[in-house]
C-alpha positions as CSV (number, residue, x, y, z in Angstrom):
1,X,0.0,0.0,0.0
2,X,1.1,3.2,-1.2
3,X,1.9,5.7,2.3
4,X,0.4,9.1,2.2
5,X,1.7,12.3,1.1
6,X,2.8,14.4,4.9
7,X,2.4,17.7,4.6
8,X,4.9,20.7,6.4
9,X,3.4,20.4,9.7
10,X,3.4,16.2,9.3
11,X,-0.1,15.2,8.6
12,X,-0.8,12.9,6.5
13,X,-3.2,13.3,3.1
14,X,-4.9,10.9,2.0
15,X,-8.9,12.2,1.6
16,X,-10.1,14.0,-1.6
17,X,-13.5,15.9,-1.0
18,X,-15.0,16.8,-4.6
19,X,-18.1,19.0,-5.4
20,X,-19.2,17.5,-8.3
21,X,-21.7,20.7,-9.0
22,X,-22.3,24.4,-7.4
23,X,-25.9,24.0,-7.9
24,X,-29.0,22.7,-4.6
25,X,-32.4,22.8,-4.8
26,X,-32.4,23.8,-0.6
27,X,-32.0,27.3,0.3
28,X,-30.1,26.8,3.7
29,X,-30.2,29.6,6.1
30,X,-26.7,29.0,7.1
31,X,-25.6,28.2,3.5
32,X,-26.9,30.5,1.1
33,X,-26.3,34.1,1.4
34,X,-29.4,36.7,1.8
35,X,-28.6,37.9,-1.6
36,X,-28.0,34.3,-3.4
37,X,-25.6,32.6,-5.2
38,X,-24.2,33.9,-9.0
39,X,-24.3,29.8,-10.5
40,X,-21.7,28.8,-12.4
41,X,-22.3,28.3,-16.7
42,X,-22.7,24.1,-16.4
43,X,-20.4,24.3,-18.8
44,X,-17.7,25.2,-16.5
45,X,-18.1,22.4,-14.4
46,X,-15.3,19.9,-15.1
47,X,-16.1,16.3,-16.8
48,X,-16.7,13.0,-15.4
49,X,-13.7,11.9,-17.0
50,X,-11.4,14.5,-15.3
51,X,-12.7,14.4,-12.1
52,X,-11.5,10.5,-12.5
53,X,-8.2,11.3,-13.7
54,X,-7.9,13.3,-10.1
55,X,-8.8,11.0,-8.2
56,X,-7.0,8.5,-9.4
57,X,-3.9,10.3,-9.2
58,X,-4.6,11.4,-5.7
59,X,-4.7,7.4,-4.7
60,X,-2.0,6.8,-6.7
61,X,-0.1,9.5,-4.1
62,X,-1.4,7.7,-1.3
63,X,-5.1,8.5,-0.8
64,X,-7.7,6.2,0.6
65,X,-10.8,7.6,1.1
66,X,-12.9,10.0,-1.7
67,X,-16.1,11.8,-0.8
68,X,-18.5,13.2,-3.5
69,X,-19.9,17.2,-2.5
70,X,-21.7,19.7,-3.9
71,X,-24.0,22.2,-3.6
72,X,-26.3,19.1,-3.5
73,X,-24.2,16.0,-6.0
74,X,-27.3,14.2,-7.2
75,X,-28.7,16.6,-8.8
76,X,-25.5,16.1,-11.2
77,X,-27.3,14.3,-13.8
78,X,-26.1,10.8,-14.8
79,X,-24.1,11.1,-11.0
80,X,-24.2,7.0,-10.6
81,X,-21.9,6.8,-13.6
82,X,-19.1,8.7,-11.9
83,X,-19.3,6.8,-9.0
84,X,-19.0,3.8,-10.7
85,X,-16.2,5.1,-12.3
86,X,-14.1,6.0,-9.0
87,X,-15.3,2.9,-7.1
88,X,-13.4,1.1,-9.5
89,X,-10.1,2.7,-8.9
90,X,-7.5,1.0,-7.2
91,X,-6.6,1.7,-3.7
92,X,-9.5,3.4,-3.1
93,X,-10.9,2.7,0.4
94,X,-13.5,4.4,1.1
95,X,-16.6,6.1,-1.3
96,X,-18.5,8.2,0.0
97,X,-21.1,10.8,-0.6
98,X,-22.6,14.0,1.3
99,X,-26.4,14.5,0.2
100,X,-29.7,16.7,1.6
101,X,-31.6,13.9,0.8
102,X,-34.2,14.8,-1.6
103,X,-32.9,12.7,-3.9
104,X,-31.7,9.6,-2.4
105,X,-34.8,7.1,-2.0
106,X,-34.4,7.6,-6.0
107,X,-30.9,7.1,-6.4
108,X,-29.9,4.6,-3.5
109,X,-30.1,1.1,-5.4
110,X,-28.2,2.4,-8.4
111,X,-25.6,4.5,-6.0
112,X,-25.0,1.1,-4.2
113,X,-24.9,-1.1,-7.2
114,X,-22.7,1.5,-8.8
115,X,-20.2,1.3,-5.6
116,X,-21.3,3.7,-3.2
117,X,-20.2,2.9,0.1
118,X,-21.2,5.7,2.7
119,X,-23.9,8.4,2.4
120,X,-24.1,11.7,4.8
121,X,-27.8,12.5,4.9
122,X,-28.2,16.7,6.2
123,X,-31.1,16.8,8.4
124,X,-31.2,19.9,10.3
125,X,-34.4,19.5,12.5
126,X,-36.8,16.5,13.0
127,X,-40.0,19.2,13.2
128,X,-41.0,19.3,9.5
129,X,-41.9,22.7,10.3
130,X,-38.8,24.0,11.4
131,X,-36.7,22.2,9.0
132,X,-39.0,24.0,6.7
133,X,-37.4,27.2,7.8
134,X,-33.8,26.3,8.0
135,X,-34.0,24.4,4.4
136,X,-36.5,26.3,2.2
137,X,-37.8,23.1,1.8
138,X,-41.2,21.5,2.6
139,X,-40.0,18.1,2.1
140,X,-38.9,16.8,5.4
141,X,-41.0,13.3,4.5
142,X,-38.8,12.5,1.1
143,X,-35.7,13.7,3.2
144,X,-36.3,10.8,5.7
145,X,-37.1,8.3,3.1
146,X,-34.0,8.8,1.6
147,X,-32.4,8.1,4.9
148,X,-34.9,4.8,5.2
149,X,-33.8,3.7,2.2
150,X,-29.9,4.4,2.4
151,X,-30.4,2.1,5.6
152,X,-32.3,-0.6,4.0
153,X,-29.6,-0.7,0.8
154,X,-27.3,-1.2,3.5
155,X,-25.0,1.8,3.5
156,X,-22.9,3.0,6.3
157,X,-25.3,5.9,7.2
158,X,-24.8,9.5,8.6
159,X,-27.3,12.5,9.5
160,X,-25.6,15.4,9.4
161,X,-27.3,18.0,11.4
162,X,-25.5,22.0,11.7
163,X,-26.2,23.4,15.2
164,X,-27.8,26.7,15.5
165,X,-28.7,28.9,18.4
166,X,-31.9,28.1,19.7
167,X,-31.8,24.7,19.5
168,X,-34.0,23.2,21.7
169,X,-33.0,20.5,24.3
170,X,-35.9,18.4,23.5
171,X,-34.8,18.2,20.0
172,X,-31.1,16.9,20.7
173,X,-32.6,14.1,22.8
174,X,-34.7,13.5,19.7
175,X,-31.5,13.2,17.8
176,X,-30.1,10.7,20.7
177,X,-33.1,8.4,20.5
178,X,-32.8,7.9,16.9
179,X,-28.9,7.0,17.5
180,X,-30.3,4.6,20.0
181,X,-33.0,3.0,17.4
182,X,-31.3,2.7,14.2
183,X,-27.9,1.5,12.7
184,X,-26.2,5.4,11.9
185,X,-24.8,8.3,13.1
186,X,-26.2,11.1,14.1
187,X,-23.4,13.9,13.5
188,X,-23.6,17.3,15.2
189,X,-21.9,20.1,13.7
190,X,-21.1,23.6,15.0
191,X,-22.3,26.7,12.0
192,X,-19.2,27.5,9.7
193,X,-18.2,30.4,8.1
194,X,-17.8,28.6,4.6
195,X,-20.5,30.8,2.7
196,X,-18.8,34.4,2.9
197,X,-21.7,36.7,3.9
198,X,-24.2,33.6,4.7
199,X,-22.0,33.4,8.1
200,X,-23.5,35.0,11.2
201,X,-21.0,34.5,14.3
202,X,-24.4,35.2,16.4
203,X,-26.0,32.0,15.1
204,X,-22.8,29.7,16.3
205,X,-24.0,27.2,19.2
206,X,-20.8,25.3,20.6
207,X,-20.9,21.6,20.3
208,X,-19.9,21.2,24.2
209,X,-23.4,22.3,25.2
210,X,-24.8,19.5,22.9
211,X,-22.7,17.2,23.7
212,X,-23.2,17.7,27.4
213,X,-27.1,17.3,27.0
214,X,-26.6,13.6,25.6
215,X,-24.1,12.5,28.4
216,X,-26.6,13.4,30.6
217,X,-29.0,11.5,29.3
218,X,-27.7,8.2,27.4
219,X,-24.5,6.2,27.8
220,X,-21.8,7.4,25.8
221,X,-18.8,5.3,25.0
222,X,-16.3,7.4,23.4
223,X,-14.7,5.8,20.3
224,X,-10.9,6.0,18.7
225,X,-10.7,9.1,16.8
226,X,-7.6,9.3,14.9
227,X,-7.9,11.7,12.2
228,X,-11.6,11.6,12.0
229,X,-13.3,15.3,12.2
230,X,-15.5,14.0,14.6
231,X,-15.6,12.9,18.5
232,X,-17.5,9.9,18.0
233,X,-19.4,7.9,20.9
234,X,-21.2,4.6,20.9
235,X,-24.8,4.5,21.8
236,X,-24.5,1.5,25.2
237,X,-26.9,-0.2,24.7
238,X,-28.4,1.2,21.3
239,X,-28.2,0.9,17.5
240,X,-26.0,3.8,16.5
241,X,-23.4,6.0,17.3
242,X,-23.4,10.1,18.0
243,X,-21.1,12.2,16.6
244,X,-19.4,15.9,17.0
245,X,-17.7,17.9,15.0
246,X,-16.6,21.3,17.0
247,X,-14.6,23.1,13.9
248,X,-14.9,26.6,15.3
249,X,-14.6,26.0,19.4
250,X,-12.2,22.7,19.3
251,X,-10.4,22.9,16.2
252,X,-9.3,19.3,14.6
253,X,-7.1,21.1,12.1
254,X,-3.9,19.7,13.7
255,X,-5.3,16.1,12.1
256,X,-6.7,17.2,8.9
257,X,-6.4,15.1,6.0
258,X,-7.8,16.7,3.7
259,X,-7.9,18.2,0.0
260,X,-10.8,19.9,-1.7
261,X,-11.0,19.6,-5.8
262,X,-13.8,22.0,-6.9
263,X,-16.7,21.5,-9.5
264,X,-14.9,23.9,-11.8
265,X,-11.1,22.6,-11.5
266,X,-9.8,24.2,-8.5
267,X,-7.5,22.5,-5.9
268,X,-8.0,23.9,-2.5
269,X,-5.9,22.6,0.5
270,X,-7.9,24.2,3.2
271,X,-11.8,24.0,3.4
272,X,-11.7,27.4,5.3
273,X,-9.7,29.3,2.4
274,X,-10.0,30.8,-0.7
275,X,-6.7,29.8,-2.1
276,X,-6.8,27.6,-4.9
277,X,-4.9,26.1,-7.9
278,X,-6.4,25.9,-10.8
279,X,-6.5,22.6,-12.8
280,X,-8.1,23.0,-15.7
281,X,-5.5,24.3,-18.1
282,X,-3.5,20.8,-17.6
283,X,-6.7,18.2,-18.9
284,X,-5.2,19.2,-22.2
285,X,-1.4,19.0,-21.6
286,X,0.5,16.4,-23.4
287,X,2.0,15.5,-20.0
288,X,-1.5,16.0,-18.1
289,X,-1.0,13.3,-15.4
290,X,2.4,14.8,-14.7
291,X,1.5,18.4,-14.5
292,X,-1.7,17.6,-11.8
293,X,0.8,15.6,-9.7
294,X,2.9,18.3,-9.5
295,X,-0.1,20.3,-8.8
296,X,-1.7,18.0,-5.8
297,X,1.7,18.3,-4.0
298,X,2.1,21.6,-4.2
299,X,-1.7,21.4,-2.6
300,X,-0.4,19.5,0.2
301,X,2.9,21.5,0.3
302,X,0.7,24.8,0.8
303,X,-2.0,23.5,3.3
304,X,-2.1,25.8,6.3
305,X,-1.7,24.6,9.7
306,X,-5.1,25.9,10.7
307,X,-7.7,28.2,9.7
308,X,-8.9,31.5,11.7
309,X,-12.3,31.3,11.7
310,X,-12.8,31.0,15.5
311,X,-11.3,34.7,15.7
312,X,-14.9,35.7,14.2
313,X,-17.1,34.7,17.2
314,X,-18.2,36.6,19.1
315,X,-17.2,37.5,22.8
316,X,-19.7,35.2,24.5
317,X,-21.8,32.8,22.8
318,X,-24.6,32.8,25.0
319,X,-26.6,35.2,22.4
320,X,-30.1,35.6,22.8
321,X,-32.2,32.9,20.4
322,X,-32.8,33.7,16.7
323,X,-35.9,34.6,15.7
324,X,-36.5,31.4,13.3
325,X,-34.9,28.7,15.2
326,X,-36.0,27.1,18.3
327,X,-39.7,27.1,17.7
């Protein structure tokens, strides 16, 4: 087995995150800036084919594990024939893909057959009516039956759920009965400045108050982390597993493993910055897979030791609840 390209502060790389397309059909309050987002020409976005050629020169440097992103990656049409593509590449480890949902009771028996291995379901709220206001969305019943069916085909399954202020406690024990029930994870995230003006320090809600609401409540075995970006616990007793990812209040960036390839080309080595290196004019070099290994190491050659973002909250996060969350 090939070893993994170490970076300048000796973490190893080995996890390519692509966003297959810029484009969702959710309007997330945390996500999608007040004014919108300018989409991309579709023509712009880069091939199936080249995405593959990445990839497969990222495993070739060591990598192991490959995560499909967006914006929201099934609505990329013909999206089962890239991931049959990648699942067949060799020394991959690990397939995986990050999804709202809306999609997936559609997709889930070709995405398996095709060699899908994980799936990330984002569920924000289990009222229908609040997940209404955080999403834009009114379909909180096809979001669920996407994650019904991801479990049925089998896959190793994930809710993804972004913290906001105002969360109620009721709801997180919610979260921690359905850990208990059924065979996933339920992962709790802390709000991210990753949208430029969508973020609003005021709306952060540290993970430690969530995660000391569940260890109150159920039996939490903590589980090895390595270089996961989550604290993960066993549910004693139960189905599942719960998870926490605390980006802003306890940073995992010493452990990061992590590369970014963007739906138009662009490397990016931190998923915090803006830096990138562009691609695209290599897919039609004569010496293409030599020119974007040169360009994935100087990706890992340039990846900061950390990001910043935590300097943006605010001086105490015990805000007063926002208006739409929290019922």
């Amino acid at each position: 087995m090939m070893k993994p390209m170490i970076d300048t502060f000796g973490r190893p790389i080995d996890y390519l995150r692509i966003s297959v397309t810029d484009r969702c059909n959710f309007q997330c309050v945390y996500c999608v800036p007040a004014e919108g987002w300018p989409l991309m020409s579709k023509k712009k976005l880069i091939s199936f084919e080249e995405i593959t050629l990445v990839a497969k020169l990222f495993l070739q440097l060591g990598g192991r594990k490959i995560r499909l992103t967006g914006g929201e990656p099934l609505l990329r049409k013909n999206i089962t024939t890239l991931v049959s593509m990648l699942s067949s590449l060799p020394g991959l480890e690990e397939l995986g893909l990050t999804t709202n949902g809306f999609h997936l009771k559609a997709l889930a028996k070709d995405l398996k057959e095709a060699g899908l291995q994980t799936v990330n379901v984002s569920l924000d709220s289990l009222d229908p009516s609040r997940f209404a206001q955080l999403t834009g969305s009114s379909q909180f019943s096809r979001v669920w039956e996407g994650v019904e069916e991801a479990l049925r085909f089998g896959f190793r399954t994930k809710m993804n759920t972004v913290v906001l202020k105002g969360i109620q406690k009721e709801e997180i024990l919610a979260y921690g009965e359905l850990a208990e029930s059924f065979p996933l994870e339920i992962r709790f995230i802390e709000f991210m400045p990753l949208c430029g003006s969508g973020w609003y320090p005021e709306w952060m809600y540290p993970i430690r108050e969530v995660r000391q609401v569940l260890q109150k409540h159920f039996d939490l075995v903590e589980l090895p982390r390595g270089s996961n970006v989550a604290q993960t616990f066993k549910v004693k007793n139960g189905r599942g597993q719960i998870g926490f990812v605390a980006s802003m209040t306890e940073s995992f960036c010493s452990d990061c493993s992590r590369l970014r390839l963007t739906s138009e080309g662009r490397l990016r080595s931190c998923l915090f910055s803006n830096e990138e290196i562009n691609l695209r004019p290599f897919f039609q070099d004569d010496k293409v897979e030599e020119r974007i290994v040169e360009k994935i190491k100087e990706a890992v050659r340039k990846k900061p030791a950390g990001h910043n973002s935590y300097r943006d909250l605010p001086q105490a996060l015990e805000l007063p609840r926002i208006r739409f969350v929290g019922g």
